[in-house]
MDAnalysis code that builds the backbone (N, CA, C; Angstrom):
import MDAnalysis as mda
import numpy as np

u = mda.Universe.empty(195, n_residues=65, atom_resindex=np.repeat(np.arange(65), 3), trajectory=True)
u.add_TopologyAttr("name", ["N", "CA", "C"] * 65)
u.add_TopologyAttr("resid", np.arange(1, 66))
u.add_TopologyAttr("resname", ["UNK", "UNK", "UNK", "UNK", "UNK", "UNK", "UNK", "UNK", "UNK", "UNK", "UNK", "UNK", "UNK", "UNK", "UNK", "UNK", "UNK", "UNK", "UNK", "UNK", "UNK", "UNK", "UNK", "UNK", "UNK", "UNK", "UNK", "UNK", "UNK", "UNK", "UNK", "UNK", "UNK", "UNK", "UNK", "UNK", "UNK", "UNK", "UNK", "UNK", "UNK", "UNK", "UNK", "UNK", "UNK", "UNK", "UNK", "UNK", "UNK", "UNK", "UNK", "UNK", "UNK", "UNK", "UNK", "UNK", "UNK", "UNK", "UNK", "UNK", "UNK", "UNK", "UNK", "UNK", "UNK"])
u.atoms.positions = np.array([
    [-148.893, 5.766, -181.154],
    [-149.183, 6.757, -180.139],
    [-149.730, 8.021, -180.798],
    [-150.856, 8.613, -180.379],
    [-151.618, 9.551, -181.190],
    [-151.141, 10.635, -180.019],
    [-150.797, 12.072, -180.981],
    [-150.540, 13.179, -180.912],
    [-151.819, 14.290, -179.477],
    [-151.461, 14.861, -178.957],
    [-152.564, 15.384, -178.234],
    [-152.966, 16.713, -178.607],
    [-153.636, 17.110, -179.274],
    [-153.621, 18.226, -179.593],
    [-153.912, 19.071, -178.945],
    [-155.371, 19.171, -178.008],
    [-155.587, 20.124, -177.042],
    [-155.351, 20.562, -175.732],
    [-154.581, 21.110, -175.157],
    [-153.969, 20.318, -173.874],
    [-155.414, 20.347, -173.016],
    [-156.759, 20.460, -172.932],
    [-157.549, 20.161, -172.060],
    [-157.529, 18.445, -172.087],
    [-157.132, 17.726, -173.062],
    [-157.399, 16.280, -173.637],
    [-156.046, 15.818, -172.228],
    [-155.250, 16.647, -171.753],
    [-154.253, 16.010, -170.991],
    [-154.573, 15.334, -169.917],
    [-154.455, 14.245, -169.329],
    [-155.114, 13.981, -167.670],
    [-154.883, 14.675, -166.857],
    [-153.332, 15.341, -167.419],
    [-153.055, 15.488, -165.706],
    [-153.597, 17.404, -165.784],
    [-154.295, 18.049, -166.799],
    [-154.699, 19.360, -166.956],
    [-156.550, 19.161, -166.090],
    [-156.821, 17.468, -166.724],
    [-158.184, 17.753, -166.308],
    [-158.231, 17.020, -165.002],
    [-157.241, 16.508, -164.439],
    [-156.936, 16.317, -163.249],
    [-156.764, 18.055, -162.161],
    [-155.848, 19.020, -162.651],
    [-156.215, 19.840, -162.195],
    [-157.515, 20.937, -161.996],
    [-158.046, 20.506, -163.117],
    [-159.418, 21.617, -163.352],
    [-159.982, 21.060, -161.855],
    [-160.200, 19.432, -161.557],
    [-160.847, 18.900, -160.797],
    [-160.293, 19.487, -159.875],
    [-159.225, 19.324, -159.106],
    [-158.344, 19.894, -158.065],
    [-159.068, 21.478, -157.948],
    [-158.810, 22.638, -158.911],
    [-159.016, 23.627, -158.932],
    [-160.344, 23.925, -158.412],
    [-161.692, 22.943, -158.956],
    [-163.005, 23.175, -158.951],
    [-162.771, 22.843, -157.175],
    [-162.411, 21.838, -156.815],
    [-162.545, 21.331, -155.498],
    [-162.333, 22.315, -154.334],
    [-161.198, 23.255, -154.528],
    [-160.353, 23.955, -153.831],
    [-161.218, 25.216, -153.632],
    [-161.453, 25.317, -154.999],
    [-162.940, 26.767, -154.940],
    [-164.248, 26.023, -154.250],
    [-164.439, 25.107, -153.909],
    [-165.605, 24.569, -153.431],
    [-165.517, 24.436, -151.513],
    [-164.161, 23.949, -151.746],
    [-163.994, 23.629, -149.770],
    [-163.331, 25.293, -149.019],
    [-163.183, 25.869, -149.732],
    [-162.913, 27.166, -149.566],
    [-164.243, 28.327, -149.322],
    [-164.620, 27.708, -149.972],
    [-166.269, 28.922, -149.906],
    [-166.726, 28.839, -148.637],
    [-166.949, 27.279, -147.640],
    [-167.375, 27.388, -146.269],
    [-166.166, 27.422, -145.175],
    [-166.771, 27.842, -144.212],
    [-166.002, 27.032, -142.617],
    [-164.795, 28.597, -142.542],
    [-163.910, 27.636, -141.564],
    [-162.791, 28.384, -141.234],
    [-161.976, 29.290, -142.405],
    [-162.224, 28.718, -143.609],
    [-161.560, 29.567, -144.641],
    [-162.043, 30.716, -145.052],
    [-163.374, 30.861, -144.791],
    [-163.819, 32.248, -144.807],
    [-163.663, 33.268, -144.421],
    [-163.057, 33.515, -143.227],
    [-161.912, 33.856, -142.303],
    [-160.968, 34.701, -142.754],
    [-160.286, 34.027, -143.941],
    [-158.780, 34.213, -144.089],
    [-158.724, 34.223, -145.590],
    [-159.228, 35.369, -146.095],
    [-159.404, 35.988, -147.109],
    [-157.906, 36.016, -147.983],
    [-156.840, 36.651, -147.583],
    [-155.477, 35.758, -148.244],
    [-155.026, 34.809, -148.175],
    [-154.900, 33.634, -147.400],
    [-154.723, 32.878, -147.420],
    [-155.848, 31.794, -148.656],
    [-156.518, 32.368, -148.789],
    [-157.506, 31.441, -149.843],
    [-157.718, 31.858, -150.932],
    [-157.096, 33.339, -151.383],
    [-156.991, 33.918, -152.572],
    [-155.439, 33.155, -152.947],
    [-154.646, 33.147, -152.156],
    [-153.648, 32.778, -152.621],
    [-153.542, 30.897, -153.252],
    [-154.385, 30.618, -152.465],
    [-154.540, 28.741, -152.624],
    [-155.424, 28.948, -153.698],
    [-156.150, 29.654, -154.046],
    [-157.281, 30.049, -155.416],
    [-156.149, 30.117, -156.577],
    [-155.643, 31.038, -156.228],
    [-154.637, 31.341, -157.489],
    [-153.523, 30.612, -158.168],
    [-152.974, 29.856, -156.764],
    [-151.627, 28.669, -157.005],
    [-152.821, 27.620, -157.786],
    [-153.905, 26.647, -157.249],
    [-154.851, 26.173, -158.093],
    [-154.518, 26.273, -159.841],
    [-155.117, 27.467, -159.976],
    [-155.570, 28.187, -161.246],
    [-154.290, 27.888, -161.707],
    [-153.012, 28.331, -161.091],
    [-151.875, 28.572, -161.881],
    [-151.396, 27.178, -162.212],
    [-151.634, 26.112, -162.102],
    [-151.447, 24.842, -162.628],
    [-151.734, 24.251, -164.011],
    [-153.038, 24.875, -163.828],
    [-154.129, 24.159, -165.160],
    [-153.686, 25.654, -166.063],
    [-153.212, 26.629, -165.723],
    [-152.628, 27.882, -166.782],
    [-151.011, 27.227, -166.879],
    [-150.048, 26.711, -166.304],
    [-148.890, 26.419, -166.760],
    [-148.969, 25.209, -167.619],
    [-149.653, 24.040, -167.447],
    [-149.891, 23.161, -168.543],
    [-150.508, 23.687, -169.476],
    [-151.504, 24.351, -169.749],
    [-151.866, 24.954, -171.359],
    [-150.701, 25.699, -171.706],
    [-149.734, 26.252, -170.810],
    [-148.747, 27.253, -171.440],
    [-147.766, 26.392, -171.894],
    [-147.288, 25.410, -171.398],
    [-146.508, 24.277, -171.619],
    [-146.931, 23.646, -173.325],
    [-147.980, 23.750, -172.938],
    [-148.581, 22.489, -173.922],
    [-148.497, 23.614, -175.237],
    [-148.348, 24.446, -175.647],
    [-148.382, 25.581, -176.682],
    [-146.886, 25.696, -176.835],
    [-146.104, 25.480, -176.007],
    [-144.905, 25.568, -176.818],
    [-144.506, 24.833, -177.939],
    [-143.559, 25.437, -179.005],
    [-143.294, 24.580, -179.968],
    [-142.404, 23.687, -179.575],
    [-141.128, 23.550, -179.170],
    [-140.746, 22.434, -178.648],
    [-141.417, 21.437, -177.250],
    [-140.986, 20.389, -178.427],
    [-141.771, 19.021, -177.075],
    [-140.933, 18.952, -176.140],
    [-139.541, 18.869, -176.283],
    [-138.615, 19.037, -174.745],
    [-138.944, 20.104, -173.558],
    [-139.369, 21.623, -174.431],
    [-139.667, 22.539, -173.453],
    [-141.073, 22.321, -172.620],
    [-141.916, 21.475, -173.022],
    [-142.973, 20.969, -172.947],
    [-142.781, 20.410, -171.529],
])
């Protein structure tokens, strides 16, 4: 089993980027335009996923991981 070094190499990090890109994409039209907090806030929970796995992934322990 080989070591991961970068956490972008993680699935489930570039699983979120995808998620993240998506969310900024169906957000830009329609009814969400509207509701300017409500879509900053779904922007940010997004983001804060693919930022807690790189933060994860930098710790020195693998349990805290």
């Amino acid at each position: 089993m080989n070591a991961i070094s970068r956490f972008e190499d993680l699935i489930a990090w570039q699983k979120a980027r995808v998620l993240t890109a998506e969310i900024y994409r169906i957000t830009q039209v329609g009814k969400f335009t509207s509701d300017r907090p409500f879509v900053s806030q779904l922007r940010r929970a997004t983001v804060s996923i693919m930022s807690n796995i790189a933060e994860g992934h930098e710790c020195a322990n693998p349990r805290e991981f």
